[in-house]
DODODO-589832 format. One record per residue: x, y negated, z of N, C-alpha, C, CB in turn; residue number from 1; chain. Coordinates in nm, 4 decimals, padded with zeros to 6 digits. Glycine has a CB too. Layout:
<dogus>
{{X Y Z} {X Y Z} {X Y Z} {X Y Z} NUM A}
...
</dogus>
This chain:
<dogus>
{{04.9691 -02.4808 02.6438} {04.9439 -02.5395 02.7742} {05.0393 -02.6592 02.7928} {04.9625 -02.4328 02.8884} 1 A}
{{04.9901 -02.7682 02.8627} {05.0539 -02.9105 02.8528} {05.2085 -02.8730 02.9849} {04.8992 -03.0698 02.9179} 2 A}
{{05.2433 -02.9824 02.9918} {05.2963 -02.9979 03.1136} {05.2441 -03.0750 03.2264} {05.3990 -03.0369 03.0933} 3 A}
{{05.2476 -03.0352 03.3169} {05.2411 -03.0681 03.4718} {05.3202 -03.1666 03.5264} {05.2731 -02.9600 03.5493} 4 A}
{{05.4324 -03.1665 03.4757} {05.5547 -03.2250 03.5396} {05.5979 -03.3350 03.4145} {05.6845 -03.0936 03.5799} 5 A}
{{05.6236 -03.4918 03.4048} {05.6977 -03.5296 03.3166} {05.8496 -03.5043 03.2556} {05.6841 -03.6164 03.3438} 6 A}
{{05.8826 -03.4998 03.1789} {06.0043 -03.5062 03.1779} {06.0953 -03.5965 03.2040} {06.0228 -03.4800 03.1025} 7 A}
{{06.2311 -03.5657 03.2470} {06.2916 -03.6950 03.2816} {06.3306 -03.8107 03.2006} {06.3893 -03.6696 03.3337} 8 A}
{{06.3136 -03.7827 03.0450} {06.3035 -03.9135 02.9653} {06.1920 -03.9596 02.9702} {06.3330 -03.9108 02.8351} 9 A}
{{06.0970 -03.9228 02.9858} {05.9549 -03.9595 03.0135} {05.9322 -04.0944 03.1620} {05.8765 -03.7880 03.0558} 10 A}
{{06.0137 -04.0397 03.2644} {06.0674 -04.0801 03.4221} {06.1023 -04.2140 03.3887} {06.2100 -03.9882 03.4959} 11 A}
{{06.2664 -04.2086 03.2846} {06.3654 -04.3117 03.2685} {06.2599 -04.4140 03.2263} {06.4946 -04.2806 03.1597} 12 A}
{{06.1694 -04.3412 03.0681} {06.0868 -04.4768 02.9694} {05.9280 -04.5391 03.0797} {06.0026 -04.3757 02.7582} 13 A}
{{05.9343 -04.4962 03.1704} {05.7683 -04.4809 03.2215} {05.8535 -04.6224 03.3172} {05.6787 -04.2777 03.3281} 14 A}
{{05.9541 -04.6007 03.3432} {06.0848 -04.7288 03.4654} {06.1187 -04.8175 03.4118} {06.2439 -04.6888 03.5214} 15 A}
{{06.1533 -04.8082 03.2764} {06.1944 -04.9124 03.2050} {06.0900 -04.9951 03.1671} {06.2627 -04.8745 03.1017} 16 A}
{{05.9605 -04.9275 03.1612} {05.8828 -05.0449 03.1349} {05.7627 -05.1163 03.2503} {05.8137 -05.0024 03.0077} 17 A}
{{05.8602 -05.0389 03.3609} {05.8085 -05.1004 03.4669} {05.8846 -05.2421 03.5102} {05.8100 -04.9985 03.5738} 18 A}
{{05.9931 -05.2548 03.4451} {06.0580 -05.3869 03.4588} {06.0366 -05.4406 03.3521} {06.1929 -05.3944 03.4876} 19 A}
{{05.9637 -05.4634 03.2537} {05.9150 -05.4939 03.1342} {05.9337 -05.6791 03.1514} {05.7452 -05.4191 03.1128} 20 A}
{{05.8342 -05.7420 03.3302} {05.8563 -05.8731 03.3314} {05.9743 -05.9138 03.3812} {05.7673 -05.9311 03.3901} 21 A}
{{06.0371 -05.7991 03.4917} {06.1804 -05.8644 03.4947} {06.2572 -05.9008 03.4055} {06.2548 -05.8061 03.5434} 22 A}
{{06.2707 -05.7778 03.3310} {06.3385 -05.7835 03.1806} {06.3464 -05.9255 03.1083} {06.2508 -05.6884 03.0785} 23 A}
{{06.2007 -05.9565 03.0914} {06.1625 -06.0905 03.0079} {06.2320 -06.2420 03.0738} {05.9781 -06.1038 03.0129} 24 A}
{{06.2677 -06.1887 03.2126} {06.3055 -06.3270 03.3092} {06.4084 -06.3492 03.2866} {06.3022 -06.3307 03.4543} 25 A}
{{06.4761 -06.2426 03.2431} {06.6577 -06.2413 03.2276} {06.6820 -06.3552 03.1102} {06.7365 -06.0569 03.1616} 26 A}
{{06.8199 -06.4021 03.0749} {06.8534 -06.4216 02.9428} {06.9546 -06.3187 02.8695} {06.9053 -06.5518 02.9391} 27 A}
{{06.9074 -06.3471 02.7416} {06.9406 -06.2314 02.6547} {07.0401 -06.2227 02.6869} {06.9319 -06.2271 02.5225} 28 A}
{{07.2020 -06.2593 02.6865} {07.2907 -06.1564 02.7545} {07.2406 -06.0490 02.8604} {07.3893 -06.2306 02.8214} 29 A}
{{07.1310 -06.1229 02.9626} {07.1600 -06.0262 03.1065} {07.0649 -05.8894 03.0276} {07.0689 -06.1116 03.3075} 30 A}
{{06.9446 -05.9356 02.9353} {06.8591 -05.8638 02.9293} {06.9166 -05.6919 02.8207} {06.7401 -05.9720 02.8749} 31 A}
{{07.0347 -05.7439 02.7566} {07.1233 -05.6656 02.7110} {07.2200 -05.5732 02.7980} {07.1857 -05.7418 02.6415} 32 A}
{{07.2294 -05.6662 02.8989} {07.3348 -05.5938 02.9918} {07.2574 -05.4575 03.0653} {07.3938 -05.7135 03.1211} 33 A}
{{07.0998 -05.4950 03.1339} {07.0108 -05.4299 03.1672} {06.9665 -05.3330 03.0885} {06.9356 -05.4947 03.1952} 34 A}
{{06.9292 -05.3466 02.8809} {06.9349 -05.2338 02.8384} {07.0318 -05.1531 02.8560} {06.9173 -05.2378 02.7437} 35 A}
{{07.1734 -05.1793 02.8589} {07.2712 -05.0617 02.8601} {07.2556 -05.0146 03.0093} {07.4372 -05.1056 02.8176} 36 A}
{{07.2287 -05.0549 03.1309} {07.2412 -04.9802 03.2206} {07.1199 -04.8394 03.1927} {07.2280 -05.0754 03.3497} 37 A}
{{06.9833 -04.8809 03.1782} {06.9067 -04.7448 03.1209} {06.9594 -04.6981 03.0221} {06.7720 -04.7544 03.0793} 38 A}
{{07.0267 -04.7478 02.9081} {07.0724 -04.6252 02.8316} {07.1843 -04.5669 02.8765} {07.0959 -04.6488 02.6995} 39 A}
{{07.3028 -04.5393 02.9982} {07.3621 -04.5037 03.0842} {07.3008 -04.4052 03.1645} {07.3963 -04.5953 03.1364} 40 A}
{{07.1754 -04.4360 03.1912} {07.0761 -04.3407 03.3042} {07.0586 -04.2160 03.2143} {06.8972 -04.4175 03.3547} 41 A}
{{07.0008 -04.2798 03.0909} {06.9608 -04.1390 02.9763} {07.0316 -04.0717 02.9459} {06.9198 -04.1498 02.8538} 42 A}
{{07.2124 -04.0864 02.9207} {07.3170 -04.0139 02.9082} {07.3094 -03.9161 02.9985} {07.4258 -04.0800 02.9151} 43 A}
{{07.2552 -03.8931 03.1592} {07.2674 -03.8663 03.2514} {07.1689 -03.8091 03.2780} {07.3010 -03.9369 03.3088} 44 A}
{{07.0442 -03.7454 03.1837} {06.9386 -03.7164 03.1970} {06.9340 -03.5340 03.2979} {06.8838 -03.7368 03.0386} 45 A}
{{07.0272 -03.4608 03.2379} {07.0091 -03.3285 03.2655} {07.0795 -03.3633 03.4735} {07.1267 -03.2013 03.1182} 46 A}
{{07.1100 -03.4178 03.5582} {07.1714 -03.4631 03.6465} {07.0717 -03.5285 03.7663} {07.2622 -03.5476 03.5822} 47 A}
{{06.9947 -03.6030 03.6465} {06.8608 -03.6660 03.6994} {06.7609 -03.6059 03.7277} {06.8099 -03.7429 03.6306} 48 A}
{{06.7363 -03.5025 03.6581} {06.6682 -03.4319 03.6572} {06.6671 -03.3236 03.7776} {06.6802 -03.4024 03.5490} 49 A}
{{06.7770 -03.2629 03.7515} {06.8646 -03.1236 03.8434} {06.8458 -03.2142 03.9495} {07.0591 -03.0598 03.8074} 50 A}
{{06.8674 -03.3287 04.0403} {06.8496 -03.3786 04.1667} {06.7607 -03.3803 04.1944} {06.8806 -03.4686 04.1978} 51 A}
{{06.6292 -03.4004 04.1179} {06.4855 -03.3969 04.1526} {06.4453 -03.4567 04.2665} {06.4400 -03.2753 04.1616} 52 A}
{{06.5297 -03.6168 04.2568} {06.4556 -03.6425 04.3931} {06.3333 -03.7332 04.4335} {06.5456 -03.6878 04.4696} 53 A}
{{06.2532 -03.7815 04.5816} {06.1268 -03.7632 04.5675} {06.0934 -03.9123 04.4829} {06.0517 -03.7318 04.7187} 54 A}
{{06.1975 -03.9794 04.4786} {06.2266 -04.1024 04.4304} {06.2520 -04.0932 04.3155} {06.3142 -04.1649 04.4849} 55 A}
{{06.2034 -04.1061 04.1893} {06.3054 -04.0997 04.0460} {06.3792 -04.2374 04.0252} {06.2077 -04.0710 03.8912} 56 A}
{{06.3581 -04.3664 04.0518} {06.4352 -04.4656 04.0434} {06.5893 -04.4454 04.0977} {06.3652 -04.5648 04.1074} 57 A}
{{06.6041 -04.3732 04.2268} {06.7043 -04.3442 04.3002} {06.8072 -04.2400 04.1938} {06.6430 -04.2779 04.4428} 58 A}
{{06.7489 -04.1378 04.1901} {06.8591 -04.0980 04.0608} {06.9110 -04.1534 03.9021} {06.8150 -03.9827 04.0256} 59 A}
{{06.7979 -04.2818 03.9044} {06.8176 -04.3469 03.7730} {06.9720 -04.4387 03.8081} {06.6617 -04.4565 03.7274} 60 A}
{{06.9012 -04.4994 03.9158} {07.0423 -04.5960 03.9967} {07.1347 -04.5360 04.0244} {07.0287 -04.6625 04.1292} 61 A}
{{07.1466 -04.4509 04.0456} {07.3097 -04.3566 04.0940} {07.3723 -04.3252 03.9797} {07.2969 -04.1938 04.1786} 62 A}
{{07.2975 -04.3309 03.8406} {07.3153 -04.2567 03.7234} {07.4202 -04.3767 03.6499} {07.1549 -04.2138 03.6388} 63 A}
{{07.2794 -04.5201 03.6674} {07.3491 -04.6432 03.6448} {07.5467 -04.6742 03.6841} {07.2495 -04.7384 03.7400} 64 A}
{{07.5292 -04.6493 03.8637} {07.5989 -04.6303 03.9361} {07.7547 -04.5625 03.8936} {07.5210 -04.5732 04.0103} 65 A}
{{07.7183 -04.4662 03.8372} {07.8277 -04.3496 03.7937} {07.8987 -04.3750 03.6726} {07.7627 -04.2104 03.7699} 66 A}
{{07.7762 -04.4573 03.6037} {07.8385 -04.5139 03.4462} {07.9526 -04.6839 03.4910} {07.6414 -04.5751 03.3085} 67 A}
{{07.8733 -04.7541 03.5691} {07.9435 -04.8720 03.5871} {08.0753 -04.7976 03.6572} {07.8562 -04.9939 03.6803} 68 A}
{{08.1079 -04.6682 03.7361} {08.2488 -04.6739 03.8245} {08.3095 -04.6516 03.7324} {08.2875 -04.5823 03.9448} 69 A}
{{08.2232 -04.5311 03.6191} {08.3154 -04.5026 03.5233} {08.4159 -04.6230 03.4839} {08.2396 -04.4561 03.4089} 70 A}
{{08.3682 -04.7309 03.4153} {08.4097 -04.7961 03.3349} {08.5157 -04.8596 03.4103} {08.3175 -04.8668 03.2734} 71 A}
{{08.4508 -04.9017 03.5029} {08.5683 -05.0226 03.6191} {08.6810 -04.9158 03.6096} {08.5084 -05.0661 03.8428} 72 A}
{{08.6548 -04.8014 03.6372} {08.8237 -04.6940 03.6668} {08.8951 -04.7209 03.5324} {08.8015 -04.4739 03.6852} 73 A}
{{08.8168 -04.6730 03.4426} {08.8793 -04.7461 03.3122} {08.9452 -04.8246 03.2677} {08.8384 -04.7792 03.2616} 74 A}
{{08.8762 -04.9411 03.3319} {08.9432 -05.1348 03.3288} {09.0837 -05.1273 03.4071} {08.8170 -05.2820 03.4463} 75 A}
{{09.0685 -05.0722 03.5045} {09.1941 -05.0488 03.6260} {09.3061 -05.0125 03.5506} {09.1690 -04.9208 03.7471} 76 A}
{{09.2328 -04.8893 03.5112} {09.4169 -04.8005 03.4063} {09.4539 -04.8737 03.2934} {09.3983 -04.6120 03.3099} 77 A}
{{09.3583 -04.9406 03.1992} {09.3908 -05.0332 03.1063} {09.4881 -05.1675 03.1582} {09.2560 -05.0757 03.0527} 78 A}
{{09.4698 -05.2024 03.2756} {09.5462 -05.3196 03.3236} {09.6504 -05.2555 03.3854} {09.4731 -05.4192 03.4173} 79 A}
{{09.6384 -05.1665 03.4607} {09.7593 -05.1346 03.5241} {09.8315 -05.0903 03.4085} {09.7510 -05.0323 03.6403} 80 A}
{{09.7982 -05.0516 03.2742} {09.9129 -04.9828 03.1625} {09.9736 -05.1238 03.1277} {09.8396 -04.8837 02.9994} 81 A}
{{09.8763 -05.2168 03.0959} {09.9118 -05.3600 03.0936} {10.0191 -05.4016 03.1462} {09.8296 -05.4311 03.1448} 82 A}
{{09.9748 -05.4309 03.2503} {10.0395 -05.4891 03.3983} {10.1943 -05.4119 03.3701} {09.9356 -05.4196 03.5792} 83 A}
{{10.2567 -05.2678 03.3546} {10.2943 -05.1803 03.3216} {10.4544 -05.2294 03.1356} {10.1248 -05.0942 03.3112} 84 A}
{{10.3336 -05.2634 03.0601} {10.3970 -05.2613 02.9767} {10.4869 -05.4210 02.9686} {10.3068 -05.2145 02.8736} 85 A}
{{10.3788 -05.5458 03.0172} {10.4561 -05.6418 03.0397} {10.5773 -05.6755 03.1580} {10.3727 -05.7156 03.0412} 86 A}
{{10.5724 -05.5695 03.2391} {10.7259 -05.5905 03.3455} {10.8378 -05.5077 03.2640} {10.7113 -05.5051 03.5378} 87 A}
{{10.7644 -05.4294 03.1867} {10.8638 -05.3364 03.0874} {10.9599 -05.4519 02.9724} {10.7391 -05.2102 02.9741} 88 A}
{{10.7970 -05.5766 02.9261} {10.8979 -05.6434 02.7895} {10.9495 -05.7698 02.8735} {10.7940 -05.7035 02.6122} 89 A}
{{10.9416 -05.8229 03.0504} {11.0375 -05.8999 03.0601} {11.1466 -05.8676 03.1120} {11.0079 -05.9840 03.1045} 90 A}
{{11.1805 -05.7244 03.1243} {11.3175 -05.6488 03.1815} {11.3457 -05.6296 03.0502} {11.3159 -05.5021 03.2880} 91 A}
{{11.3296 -05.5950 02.9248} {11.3884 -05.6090 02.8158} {11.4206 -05.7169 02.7443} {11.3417 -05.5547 02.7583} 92 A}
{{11.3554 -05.8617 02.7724} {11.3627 -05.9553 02.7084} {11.4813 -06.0463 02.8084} {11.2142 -06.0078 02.6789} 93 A}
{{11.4908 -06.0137 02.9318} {11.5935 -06.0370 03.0035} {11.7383 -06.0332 02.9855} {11.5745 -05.9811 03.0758} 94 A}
</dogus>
């Protein structure tokens, strides 16, 4: 017996190629930048799913969402270790 219900990689690929002409409008940097945000969503599939909401774009974007804070928090601690290690080498170079 089939399914009734798509699955949520089914959701993500059925979205992604609903921007198929946006996609094409971009230039290849942006249109790269845009693949990694859906492959971010797909990492996030079991989440997307479990929210089930009546919107599937909306949990794709939050998914997007969750991957971009990730990273920025990331960027933050990388600079602040930065930021961090260079007041360290001009109090030593002092």
């Amino acid at each position: 017996m089939g399914r009734t219900v798509p699955t949520f990689t089914m959701v993500i690929q059925q979205e992604m190629e609903s921007w198929t002409k946006f996609r094409r409008g971009l230039r290849q940097e942006d249109q790269e930048a845009l693949d990694e945000l859906f492959r971010a969503a797909r990492l996030q599939l079991a989440s997307c799913a479990y929210a089930a909401r009546p919107i599937p774009f909306e949990s794709i974007a939050m998914a997007m969402l969750v991957s971009q804070q990730r990273v920025i928090g990331n960027l933050k601690k990388r600079v602040e270790r930065l930021e961090q290690a260079g007041k360290q080498n001009y109090h030593d170079a002092a």
